[in-house]
C-alpha positions as CSV (number, residue, x, y, z in Angstrom):
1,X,0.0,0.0,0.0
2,X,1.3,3.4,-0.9
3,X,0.8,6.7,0.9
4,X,1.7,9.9,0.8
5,X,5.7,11.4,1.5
6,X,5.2,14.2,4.4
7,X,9.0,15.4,5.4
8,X,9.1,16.4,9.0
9,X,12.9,17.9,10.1
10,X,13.7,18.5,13.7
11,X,16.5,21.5,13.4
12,X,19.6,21.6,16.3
13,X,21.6,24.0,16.7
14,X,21.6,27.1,14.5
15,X,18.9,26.0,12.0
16,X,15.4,27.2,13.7
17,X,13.3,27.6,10.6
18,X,13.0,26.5,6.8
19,X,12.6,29.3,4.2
20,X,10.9,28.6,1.0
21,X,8.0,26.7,2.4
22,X,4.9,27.3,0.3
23,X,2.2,28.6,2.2
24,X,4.5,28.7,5.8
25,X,2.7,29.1,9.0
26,X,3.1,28.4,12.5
27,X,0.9,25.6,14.2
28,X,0.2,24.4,17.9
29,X,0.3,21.0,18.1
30,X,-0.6,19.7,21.6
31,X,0.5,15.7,22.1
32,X,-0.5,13.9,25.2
33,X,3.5,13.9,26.3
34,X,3.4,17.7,26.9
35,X,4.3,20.6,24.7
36,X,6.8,20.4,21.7
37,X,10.0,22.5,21.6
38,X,8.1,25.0,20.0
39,X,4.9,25.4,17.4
40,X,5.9,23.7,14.2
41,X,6.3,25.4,11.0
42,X,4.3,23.6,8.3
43,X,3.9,24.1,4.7
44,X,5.0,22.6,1.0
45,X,8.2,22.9,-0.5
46,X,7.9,21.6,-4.5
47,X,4.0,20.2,-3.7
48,X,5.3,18.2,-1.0
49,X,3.9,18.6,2.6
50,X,7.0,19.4,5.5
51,X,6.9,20.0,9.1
52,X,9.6,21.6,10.8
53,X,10.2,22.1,14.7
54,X,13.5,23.6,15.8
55,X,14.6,21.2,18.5
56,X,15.7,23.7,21.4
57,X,12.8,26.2,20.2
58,X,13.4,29.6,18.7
59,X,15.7,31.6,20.1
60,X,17.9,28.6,21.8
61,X,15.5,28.1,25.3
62,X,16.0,24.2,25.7
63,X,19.1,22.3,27.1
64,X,19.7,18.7,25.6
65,X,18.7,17.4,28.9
66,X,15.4,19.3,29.0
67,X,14.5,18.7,24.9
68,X,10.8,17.1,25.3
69,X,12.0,14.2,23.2
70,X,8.6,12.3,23.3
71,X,6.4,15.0,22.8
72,X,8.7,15.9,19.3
73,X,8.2,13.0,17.9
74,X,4.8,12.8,19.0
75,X,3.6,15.4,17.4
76,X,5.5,14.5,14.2
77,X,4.0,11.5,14.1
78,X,0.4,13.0,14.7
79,X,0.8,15.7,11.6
80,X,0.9,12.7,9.5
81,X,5.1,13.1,8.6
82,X,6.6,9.7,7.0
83,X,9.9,10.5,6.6
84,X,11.3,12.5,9.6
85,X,15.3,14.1,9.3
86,X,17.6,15.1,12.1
87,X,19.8,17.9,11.6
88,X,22.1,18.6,14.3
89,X,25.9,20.0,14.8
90,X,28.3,17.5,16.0
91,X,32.0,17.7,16.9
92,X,34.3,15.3,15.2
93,X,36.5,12.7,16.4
94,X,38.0,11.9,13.0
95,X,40.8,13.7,11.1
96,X,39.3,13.3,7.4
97,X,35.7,14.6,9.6
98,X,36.2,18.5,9.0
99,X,34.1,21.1,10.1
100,X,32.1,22.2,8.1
101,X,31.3,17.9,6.9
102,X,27.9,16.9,6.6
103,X,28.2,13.0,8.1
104,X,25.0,10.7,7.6
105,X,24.7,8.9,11.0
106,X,24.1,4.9,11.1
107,X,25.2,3.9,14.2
108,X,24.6,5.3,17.7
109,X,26.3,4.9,21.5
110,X,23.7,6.0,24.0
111,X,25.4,7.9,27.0
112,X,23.0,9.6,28.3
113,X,21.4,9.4,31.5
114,X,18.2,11.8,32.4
115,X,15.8,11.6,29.9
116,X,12.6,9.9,29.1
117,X,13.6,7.1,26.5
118,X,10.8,5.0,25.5
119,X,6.8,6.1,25.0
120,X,6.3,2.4,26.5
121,X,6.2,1.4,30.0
122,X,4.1,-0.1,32.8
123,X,0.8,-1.4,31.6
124,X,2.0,-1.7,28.0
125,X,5.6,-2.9,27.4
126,X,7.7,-2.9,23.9
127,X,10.9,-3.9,22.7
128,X,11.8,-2.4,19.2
129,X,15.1,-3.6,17.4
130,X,17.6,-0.7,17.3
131,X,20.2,-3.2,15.3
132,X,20.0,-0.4,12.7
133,X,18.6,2.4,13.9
134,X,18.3,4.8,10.9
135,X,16.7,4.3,7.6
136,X,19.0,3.5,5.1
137,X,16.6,4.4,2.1
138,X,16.3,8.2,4.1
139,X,19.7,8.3,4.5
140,X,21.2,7.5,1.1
141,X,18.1,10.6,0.1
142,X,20.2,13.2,2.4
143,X,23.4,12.3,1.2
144,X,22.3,12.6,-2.5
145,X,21.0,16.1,-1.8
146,X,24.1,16.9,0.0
147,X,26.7,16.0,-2.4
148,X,24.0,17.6,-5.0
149,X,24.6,21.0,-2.8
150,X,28.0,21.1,-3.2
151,X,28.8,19.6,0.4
152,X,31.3,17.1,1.9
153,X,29.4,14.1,2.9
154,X,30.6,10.8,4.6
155,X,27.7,8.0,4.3
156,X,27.7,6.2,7.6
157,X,28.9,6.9,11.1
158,X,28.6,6.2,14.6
159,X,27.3,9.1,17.1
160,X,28.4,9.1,20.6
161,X,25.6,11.0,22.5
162,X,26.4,12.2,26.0
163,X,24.3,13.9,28.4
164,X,25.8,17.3,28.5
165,X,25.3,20.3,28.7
166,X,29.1,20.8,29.4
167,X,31.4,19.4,26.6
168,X,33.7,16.7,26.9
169,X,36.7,16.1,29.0
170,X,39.8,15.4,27.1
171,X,40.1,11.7,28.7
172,X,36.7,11.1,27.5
173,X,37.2,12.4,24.1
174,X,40.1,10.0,23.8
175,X,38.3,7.1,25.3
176,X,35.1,7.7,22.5
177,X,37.9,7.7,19.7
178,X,39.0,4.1,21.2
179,X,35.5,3.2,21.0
180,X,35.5,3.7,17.7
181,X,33.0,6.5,17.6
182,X,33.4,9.3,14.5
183,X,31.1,11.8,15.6
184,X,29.6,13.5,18.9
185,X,26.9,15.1,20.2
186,X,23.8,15.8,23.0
187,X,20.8,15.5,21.0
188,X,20.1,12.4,18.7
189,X,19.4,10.3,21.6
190,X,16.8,9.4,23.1
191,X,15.4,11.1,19.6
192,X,16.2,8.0,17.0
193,X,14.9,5.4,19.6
194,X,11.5,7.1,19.9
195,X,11.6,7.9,16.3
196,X,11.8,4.1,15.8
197,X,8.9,3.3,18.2
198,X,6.6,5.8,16.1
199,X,7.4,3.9,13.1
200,X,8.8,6.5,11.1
201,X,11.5,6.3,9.0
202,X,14.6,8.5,10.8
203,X,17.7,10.0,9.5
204,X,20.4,11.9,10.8
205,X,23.0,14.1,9.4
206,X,25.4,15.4,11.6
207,X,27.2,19.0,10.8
208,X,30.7,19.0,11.8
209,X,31.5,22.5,13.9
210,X,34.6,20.9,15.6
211,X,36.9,18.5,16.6
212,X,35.6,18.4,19.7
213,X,38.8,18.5,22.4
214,X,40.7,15.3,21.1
215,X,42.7,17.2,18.6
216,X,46.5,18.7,19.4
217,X,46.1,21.3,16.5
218,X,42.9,22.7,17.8
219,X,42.1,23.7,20.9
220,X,39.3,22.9,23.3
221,X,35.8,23.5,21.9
222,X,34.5,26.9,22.8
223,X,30.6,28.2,21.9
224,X,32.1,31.4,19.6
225,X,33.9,28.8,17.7
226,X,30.9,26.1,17.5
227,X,28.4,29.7,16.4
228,X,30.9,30.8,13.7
229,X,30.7,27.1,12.1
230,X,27.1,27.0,12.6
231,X,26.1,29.7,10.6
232,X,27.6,28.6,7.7
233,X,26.3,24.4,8.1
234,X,22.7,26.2,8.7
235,X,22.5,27.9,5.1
236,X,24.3,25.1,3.6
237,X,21.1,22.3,5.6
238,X,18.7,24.3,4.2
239,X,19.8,23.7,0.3
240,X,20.3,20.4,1.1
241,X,16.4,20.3,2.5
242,X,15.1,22.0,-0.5
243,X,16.5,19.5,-2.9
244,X,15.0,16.1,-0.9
245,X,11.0,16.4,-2.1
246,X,12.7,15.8,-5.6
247,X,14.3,12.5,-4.2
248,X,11.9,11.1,-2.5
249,X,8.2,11.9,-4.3
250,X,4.9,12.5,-3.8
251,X,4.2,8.8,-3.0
252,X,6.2,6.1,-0.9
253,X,5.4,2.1,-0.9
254,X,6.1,0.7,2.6
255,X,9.6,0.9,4.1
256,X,11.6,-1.5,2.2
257,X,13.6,-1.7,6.1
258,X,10.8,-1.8,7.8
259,X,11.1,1.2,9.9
260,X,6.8,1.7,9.5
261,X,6.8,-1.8,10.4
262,X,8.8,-1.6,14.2
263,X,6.1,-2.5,15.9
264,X,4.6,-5.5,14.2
265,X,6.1,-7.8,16.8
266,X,6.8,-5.3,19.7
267,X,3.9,-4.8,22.1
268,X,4.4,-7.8,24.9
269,X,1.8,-6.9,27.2
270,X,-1.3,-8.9,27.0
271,X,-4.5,-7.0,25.6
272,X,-5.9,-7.2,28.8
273,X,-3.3,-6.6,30.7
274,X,-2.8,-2.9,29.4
275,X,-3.3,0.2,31.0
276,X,-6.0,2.4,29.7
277,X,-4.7,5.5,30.3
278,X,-1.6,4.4,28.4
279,X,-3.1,3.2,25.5
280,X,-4.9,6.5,25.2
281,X,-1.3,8.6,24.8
282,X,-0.2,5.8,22.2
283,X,-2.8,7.0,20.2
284,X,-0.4,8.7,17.7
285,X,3.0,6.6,18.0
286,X,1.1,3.2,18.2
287,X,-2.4,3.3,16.8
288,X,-1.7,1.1,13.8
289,X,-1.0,-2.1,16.3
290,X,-2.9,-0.9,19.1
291,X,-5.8,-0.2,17.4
């Protein structure tokens, strides 16, 4: 069965709106998880519908921490959005990793430790695989548009989120290198799991501002330097954006990965054996299953 493409992006650091959008206003959307980051800009860019929420809201007012993860996705997932893209600046932990690289994340290490991860929970349990926890067909999309764009792009990389807000020490920093991580940052996590749980299919592309403190030929990462990056990734994000309706179509079959599929084998908890009230906040993120 086919239906129809809706692009949501969730914008980090330094991109907090999407020009172009045809027909571009503001919308409330309330989700039983709480408020968003901030009203969501909605529209059509080439005839196709997009969504757009800057993660820390307008204006910077949200720490990683504090980010109302479930209430994001939530309200992606409730506009009707398909095909959701995470754009967020990262520091680097690889030499050939430059700022000012656009890196399409596959691979995630979850460090963080205060946050809400899952929309499941007592009185309705899940267990989603996170094996491979972006969408390959979305990804290989953002890294066409990128190259299309003029941008330096490396398909496939692992994201080391911490907690934050503070960057990281310079044993850690070594220690996430020996991991074998390429890439880090405070926001993609516990995004991509919930993302997965809503059954949409989730990329991320990480923007290189620095290399975070690893690096004897830079020094440690300040914000002045991280801003001065930024601005420059933002304006390139947004021509990337603008090329992806042309990629991906008006229509899409089902997930050839099976990221609209997550939950097929997921719920555990026994119909009746689930919480009511629960069930009612699923609405959005599990309705297909839970019916």
């Amino acid at each position: 069965m086919q239906t129809g493409t809706m692009i949501g992006v969730i914008g980090g650091s330094g991109l907090y709106r999407i020009d172009g959008l045809e027909g571009a206003s503001w919308i409330t959307v309330k989700t039983p998880w709480g408020d968003p980051s901030d009203e969501v800009l909605v529209g059509r860019l080439d005839g196709i519908p997009m969504a757009f929420l800057p993660r820390h809201g307008r204006g910077h007012v949200h720490s990683p921490t504090k980010v109302p993860y479930r209430a994001n996705i939530d309200a992606m997932k409730r506009l009707g959005v398909t095909d959701l893209i995470s754009v967020s600046a990262c520091g680097s932990f690889r030499e050939g990793f430059a700022p000012g690289d656009f890196v399409i994340v596959d691979q995630f290490i979850d460090r963080t430790f205060a946050r809400e991860k899952s929309f499941f929970g007592t009185g309705c349990v899940a267990h989603v695989s996170l094996a491979h926890p972006t969408c390959p067909r979305l990804g290989a999309a953002c890294a066409g548009a990128a190259r299309a764009e003029g941008i330096t792009v490396h398909q496939g990389g692992t994201y080391l989120c911490m907690e934050g807000p503070q960057f990281s020490t310079l044993a850690e920093s070594r220690m996430y290198r020996g991991w074998g991580c390429d890439v880090i940052g405070m926001t993609n996590m516990p995004e991509a799991k919930l993302a997965r749980e809503a059954e949409l299919c989730y990329a991320s592309v990480a923007m290189v501002t620095d290399y975070d403190c690893w690096h004897p030929g830079h020094g440690a990462v300040d914000v002045a330097q991280v801003i001065a990056v930024l601005t420059g990734n933002a304006a390139r994000a947004g021509g990337m954006l603008a090329r992806l309706p042309a990629l991906l179509g008006p229509s899409r079959a089902p997930c050839p990965h099976g990221c609209d599929r997550a939950l097929d084998f997921a719920v555990m908890t026994a119909p009746d054996r689930r919480d009511p009230a629960l069930l009612a906040k699923l609405d959005a993120v599990a309705g297909r299953v839970l019916g």
